[in-house]
TIDOLUM-361284 format. One record per residue (C-alpha): residue in three letters; x, y, z. Coordinates in Angstrom, 1 decimal, always signed. Layout:
BEGIN
> residuo, X, Y, Z
> ALA, X, Y, Z .
...
END
This chain:
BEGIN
> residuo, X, Y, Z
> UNK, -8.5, -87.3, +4.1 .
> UNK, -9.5, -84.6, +1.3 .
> UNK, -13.0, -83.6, +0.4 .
> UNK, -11.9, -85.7, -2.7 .
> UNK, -10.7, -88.5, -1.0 .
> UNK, -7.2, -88.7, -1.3 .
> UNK, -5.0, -89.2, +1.8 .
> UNK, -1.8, -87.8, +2.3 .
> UNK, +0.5, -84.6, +2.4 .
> UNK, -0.7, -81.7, +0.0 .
> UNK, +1.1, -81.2, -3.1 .
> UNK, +4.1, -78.9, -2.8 .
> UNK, +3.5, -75.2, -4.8 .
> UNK, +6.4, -74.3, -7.4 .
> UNK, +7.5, -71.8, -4.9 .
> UNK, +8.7, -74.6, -3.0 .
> UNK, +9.8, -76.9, -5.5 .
> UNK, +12.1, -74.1, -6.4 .
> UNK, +13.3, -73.8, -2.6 .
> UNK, +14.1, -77.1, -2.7 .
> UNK, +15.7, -77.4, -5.6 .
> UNK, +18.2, -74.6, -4.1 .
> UNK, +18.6, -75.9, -1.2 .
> UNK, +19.9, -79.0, -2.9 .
> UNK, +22.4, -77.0, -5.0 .
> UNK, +23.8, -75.1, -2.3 .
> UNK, +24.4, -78.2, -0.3 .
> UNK, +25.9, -80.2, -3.4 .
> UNK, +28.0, -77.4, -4.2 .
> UNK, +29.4, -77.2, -0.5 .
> UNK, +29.9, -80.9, -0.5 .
> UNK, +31.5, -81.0, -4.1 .
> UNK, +34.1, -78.3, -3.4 .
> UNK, +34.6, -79.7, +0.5 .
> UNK, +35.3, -83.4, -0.8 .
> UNK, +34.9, -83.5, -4.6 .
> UNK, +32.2, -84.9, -6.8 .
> UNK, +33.4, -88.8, -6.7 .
> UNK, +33.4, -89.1, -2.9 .
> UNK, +29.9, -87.0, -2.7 .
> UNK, +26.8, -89.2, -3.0 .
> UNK, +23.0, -88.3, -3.4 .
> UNK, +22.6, -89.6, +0.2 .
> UNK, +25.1, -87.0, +1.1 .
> UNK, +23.5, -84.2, -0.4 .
> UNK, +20.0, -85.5, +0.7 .
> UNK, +21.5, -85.6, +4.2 .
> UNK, +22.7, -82.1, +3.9 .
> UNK, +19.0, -80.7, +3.2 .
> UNK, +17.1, -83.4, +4.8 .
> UNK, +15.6, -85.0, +2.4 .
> UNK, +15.8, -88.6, +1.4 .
> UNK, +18.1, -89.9, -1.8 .
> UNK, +15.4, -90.3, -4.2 .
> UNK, +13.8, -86.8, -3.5 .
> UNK, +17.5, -85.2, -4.8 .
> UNK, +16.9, -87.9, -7.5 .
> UNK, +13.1, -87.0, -8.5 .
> UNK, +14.3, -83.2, -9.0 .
> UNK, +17.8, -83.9, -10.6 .
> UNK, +19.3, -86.6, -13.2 .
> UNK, +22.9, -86.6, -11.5 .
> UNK, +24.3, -85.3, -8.8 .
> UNK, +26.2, -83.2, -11.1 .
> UNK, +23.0, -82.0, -12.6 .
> UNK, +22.5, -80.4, -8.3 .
> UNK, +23.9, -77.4, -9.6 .
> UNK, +21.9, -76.7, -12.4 .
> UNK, +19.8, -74.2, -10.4 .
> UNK, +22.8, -72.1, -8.9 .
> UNK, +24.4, -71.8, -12.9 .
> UNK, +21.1, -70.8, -14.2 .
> UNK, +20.3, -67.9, -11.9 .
> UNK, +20.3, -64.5, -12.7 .
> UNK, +20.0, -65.3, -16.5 .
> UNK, +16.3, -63.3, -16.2 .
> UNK, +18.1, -60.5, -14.0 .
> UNK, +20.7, -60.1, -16.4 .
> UNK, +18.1, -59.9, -19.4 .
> UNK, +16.0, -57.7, -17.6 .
> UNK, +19.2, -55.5, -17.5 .
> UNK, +19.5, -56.1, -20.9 .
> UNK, +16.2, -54.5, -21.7 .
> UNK, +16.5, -51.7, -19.4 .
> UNK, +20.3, -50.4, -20.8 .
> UNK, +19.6, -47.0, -21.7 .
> UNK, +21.4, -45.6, -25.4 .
> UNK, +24.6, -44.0, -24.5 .
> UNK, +24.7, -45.7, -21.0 .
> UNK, +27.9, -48.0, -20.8 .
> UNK, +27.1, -51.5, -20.5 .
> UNK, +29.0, -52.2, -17.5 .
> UNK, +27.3, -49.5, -15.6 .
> UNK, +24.0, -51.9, -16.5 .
> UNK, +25.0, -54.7, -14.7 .
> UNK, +26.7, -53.1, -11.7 .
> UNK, +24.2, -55.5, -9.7 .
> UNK, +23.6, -58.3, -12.0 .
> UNK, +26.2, -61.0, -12.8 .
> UNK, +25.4, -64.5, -12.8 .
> UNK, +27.9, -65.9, -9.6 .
> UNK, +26.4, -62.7, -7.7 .
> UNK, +25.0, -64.9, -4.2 .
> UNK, +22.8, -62.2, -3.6 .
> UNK, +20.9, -63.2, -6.8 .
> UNK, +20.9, -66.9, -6.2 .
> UNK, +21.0, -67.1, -2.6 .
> UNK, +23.5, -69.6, -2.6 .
> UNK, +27.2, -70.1, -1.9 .
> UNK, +29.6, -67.2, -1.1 .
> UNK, +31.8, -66.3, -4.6 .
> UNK, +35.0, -67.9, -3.4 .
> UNK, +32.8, -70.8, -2.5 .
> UNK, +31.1, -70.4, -6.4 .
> UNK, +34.5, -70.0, -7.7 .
> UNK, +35.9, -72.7, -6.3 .
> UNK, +33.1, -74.7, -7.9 .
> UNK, +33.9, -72.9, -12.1 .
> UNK, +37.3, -74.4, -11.0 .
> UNK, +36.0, -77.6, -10.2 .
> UNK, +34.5, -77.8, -14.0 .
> UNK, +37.9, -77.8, -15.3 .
> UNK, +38.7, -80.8, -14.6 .
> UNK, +35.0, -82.9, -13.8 .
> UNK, +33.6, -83.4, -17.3 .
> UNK, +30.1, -83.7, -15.8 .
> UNK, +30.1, -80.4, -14.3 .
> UNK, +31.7, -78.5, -17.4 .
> UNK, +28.5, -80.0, -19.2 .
> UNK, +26.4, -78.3, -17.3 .
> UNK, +28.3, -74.9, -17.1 .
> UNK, +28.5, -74.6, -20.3 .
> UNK, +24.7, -76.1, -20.8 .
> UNK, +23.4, -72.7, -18.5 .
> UNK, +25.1, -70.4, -21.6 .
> UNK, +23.4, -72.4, -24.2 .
> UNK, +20.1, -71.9, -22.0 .
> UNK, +20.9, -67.7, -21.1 .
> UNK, +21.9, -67.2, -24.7 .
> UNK, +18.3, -67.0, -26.6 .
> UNK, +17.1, -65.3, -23.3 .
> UNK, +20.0, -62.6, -23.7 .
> UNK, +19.1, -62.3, -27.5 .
> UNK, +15.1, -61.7, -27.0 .
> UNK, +16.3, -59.0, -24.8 .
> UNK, +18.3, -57.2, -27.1 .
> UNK, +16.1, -57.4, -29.7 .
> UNK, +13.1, -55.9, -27.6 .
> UNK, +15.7, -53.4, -26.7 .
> UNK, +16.4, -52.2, -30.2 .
> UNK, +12.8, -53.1, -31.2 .
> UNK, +13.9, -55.6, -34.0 .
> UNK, +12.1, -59.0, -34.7 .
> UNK, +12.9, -61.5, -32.1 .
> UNK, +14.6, -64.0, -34.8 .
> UNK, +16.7, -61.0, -36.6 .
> UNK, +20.1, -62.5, -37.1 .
> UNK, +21.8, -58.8, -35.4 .
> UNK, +20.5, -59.7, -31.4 .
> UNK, +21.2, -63.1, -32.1 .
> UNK, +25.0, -62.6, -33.0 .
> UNK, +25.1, -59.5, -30.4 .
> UNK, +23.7, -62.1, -27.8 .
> UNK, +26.5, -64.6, -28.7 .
> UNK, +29.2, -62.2, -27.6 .
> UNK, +27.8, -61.3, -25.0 .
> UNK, +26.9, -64.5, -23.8 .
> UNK, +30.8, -65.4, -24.3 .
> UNK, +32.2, -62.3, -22.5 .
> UNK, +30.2, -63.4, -19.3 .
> UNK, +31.9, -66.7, -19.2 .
> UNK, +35.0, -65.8, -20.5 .
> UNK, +35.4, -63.1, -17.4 .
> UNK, +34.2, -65.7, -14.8 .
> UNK, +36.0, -68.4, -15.9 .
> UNK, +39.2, -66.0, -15.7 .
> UNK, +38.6, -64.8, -12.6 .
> UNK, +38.1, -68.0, -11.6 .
> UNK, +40.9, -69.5, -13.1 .
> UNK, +43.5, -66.7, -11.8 .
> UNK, +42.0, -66.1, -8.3 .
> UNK, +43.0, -69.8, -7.3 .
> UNK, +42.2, -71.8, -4.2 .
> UNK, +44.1, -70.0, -1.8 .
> UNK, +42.1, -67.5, +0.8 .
> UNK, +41.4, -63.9, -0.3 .
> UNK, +39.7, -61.1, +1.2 .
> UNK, +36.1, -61.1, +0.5 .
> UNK, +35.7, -57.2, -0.1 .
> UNK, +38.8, -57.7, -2.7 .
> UNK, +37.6, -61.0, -3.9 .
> UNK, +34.3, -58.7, -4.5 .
> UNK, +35.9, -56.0, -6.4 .
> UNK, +38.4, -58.1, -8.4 .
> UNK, +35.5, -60.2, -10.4 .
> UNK, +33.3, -56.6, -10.7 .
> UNK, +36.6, -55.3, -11.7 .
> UNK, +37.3, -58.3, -14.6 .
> UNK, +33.2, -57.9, -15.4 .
> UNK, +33.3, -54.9, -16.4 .
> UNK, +36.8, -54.7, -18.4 .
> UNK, +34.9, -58.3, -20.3 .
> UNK, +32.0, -56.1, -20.5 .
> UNK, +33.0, -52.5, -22.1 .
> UNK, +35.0, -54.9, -24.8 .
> UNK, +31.8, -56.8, -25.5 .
> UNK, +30.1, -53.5, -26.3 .
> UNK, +32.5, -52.5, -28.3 .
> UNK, +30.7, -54.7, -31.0 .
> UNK, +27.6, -54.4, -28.8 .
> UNK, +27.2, -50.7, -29.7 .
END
């Protein structure tokens, strides 16, 4: 019992909330591209992390929703890059080690493992909702950014349309990468340099009108 009274298990911090709430990503997204979403069940992915049903159920809304986490991280890291792209400096050279499917960011899944899940939201309505849900969310992040960059007000309409590209270059580059790569096996180290490859061809023509 607590000096106040209260019996129990303390109250987990937000640091853990947010482990848990990766945990239960990375193991939804394992069983989603392993078995698909139909045949995966919140008891599944609760198994997977070992925690009961209604824990997955009290952080997310859907089992598609499980993924929210690994689609929304990096959005920060890539605004911090944002912020910090020098004049003059290409804008690919920026984000050498930011993109959003970048494990090493999310510590989740592998990238074939992460492409094989953009591929999955071609054809599962639920998870295209939330893929294209994490752009909505990066976009006003990405356009904050670019106005403190350029020191402009943070509603000026110029880092709000610059963000929009932007924004639509990211996808656009994972989505064909993902799309062209496939399902079949491919070298990680060329897997690796094939998406940095199509990130920054999407990314020197988004500057083009970024400039």
């Amino acid at each position: 019992m607590t000096a106040g009274g209260r019996t129990g298990r303390p109250p987990l911090t937000e640091e853990r909330k947010a482990e848990t709430r990766l945990e239960i990503a990375r193991a939804a997204v394992d069983l989603f591209v392993a078995q698909g979403v139909a045949a995966t069940t919140g008891e599944q992915i609760g198994q997977a992390v070992g925690v009961s049903a209604r824990t997955v159920w009290r952080y997310f809304p859907s089992k598609e929703a499980c993924v929210r986490p690994l689609f929304a991280a990096g959005i920060e890291a890539v605004a911090d890059c944002l912020r910090a792209w020098r004049p003059g400096q290409p804008l690919e050279e920026a984000f050498e080690d930011a993109v959003p499917t970048d494990s090493r960011l999310v510590r989740g899944p592998d990238r074939a493992t992460m492409g094989a899940l953009v591929r999955l939201t071609r054809g599962e309505p639920g998870l295209r909702a939330e893929w294209l849900q994490s752009y909505d969310e990066a976009e006003p992040a990405f356009a904050r950014a670019l106005a403190e960059r350029s020191g402009l007000p943070a509603d000026d309409l110029r880092p709000t349309i610059q963000a929009a590209m932007f924004n639509a270059a990211l996808r656009a580059a994972v989505e064909h990468y993902a799309w062209r790569v496939g399902d079949e096996t491919t070298d990680p180290a060329g897997a690796e340099a094939e998406l940095t490859a199509t990130m920054r061809s999407a990314l020197a023509v988004a500057a083009e009108g970024l400039a």
